[in-house]
N, C-alpha and C positions, 0 to 999 in steps of 0.2 A: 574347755569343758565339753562332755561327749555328752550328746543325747541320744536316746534309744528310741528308735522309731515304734511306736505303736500301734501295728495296722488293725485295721477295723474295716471285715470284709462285706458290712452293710456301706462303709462311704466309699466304697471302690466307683469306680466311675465308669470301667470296661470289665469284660468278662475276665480276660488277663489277670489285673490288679487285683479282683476278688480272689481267682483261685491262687495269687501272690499272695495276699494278706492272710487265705485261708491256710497256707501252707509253715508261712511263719507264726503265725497263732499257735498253731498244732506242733510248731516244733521241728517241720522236716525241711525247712530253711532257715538259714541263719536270719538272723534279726540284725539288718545296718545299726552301727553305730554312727553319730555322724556330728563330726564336730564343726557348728557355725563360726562360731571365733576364728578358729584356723581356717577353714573357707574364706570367710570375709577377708581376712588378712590377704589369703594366696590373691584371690581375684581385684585387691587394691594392685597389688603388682602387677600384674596382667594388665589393670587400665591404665597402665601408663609405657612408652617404649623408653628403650631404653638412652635412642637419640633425645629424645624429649626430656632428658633431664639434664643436658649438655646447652650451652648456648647456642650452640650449632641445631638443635632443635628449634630453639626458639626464632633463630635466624629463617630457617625453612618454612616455620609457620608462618611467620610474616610473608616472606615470597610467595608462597603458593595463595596468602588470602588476599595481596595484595590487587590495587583496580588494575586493570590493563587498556583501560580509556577511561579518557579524559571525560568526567561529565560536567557541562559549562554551569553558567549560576541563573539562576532562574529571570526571567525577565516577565514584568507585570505589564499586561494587555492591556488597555478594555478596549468594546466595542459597542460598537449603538446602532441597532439594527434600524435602518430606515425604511417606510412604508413604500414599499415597492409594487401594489398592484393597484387598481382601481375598484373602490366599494361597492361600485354599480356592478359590477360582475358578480360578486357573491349576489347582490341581490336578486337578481337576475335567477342565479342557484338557487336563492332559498326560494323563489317563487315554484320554480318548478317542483323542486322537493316539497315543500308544502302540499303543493298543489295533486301527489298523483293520490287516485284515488281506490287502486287497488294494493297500496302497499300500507301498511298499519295508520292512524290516525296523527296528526299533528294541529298542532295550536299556535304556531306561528301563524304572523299576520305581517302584514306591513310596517305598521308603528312598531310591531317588538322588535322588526330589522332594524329600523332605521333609529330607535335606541341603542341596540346594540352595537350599530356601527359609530352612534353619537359617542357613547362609552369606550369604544375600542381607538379612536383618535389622540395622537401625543397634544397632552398640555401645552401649550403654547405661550 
């Protein structure tokens, strides 16, 4: 089934399309017919080749999407990180950091260190 394009040179989008729409409005260009159905059909053809419909298509699409290395099978880790430095060091850090007194203000103290390295120790 054919439909007849009806241009409308207020929803032109470019100067072009306007003076398009304006001219088949008025008549001094033909007016496309334009049949969907038959479109949709041709362009069904078109997405598909014509190997693709043969087994020998289907053969191809496997080879070409096939892997080209081997990926092995997953193996499960874990790990357990062990305390690796000594706490007196940080402390040492947060003294000085605490301590300057031209760089913004801080509330650390001693006891909030040495909770916080209380707290930071593996359960035993």
């Amino acid at each position: 089934m054919a439909d007849t394009i009806k241009p409308n040179p207020n929803e032109a989008t470019t100067h072009d399309a306007q003076l398009a729409a304006e001219n088949m409005a008025s008549g001094e260009e033909k007016v496309q017919k334009v049949d969907f159905d038959a479109d949709y059909a041709a362009a069904q053809q078109f997405s598909v080749s014509e190997i693709d419909r043969t087994s020998e298509g289907a053969a191809a699409a496997d080879a070409a999407t096939a892997p080209k290395l081997e990926v092995p099978e997953a193996e499960d880790r874990t790990t357990e990180a062990q305390p690796t430095s000594n706490p007196d060091d940080y402390l040492e850090l947060a003294k000085e950091v605490g301590g300057s007194r031209n760089e913004g203000g801080s509330n650390v103290n001693d006891d909030l260190i040495k909770k916080a390295i209380e707290k930071g120790q593996p359960k035993k």
